[in-house]
N, C-alpha and C positions, 0 to 999 in steps of 0.2 A: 464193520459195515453191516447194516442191516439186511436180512434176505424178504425177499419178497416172494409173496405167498397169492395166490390165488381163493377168494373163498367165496363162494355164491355169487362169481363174477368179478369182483372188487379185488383189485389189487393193496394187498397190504402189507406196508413193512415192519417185519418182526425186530425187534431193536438189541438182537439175542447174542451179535455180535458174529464173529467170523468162526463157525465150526471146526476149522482146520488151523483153531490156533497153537502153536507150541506152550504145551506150559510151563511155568519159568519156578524158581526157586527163588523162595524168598530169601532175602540179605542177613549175611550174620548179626545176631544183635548187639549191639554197644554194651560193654560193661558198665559204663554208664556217661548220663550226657555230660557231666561237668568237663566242660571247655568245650563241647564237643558243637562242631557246625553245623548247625540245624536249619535246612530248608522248611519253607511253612507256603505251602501252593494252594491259592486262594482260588477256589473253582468260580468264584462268582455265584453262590446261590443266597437268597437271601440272611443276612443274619453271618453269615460263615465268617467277614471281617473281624466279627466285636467279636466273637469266639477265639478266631485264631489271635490276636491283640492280647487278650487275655493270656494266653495258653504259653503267647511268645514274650511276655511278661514278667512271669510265673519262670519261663526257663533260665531267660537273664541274670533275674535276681536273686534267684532261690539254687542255681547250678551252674551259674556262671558259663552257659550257654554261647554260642556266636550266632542271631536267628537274624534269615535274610527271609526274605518275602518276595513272592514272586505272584501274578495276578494274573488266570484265561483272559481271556477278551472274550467267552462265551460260553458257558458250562459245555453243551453237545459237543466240545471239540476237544482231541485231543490232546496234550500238553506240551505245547511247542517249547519246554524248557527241558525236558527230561535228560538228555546229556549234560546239560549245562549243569543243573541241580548234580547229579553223579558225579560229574567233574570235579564240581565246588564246595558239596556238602559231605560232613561223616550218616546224618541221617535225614527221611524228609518226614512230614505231618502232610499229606493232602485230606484239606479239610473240607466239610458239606454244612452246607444251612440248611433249612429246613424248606 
């Protein structure tokens, strides 16, 4: 959540995120992806499909990969699959366009 800030009047929201968040540890790494279930979460920003297409590709065929695809409905929000992906995937790719 963004905090708001007061400056020469004007209210403005800093988009810095929540100061009191817990920080988390990142997931052990895969020895490697072959067979491995790979999520691929498409934020919606420009370009980021034909990137992740490519990427998920290249997994398929070169590492024998299992790549699902999951798509925002709107970059600013955040990723209403994140259990689901953990449930379902060994790793994930969240990708950005430019």
């Amino acid at each position: 959540m963004a905090n708001k800030e007061t400056i020469g009047g004007i209210s403005v929201y800093v988009p810095t995120g929540d100061p009191s968040a817990i920080a988390a540890c990142l997931a052990t790494r895969l020895n490697s992806v072959r067979g491995a279930r790979i999520g691929i979460l498409d934020n919606c920003k420009e370009f980021a499909d034909l990137v992740l297409s490519g990427v998920a590709e290249v997994l398929e065929r070169e590492h024998g990969a299992i790549v699902r695809f999951w798509r925002k409905s709107y970059l600013g929000i955040p990723s209403p699959f994140a259990k689901e992906m953990a449930a379902e995937c060994d790793a994930v790719i969240n990708g950005v366009g430019h």
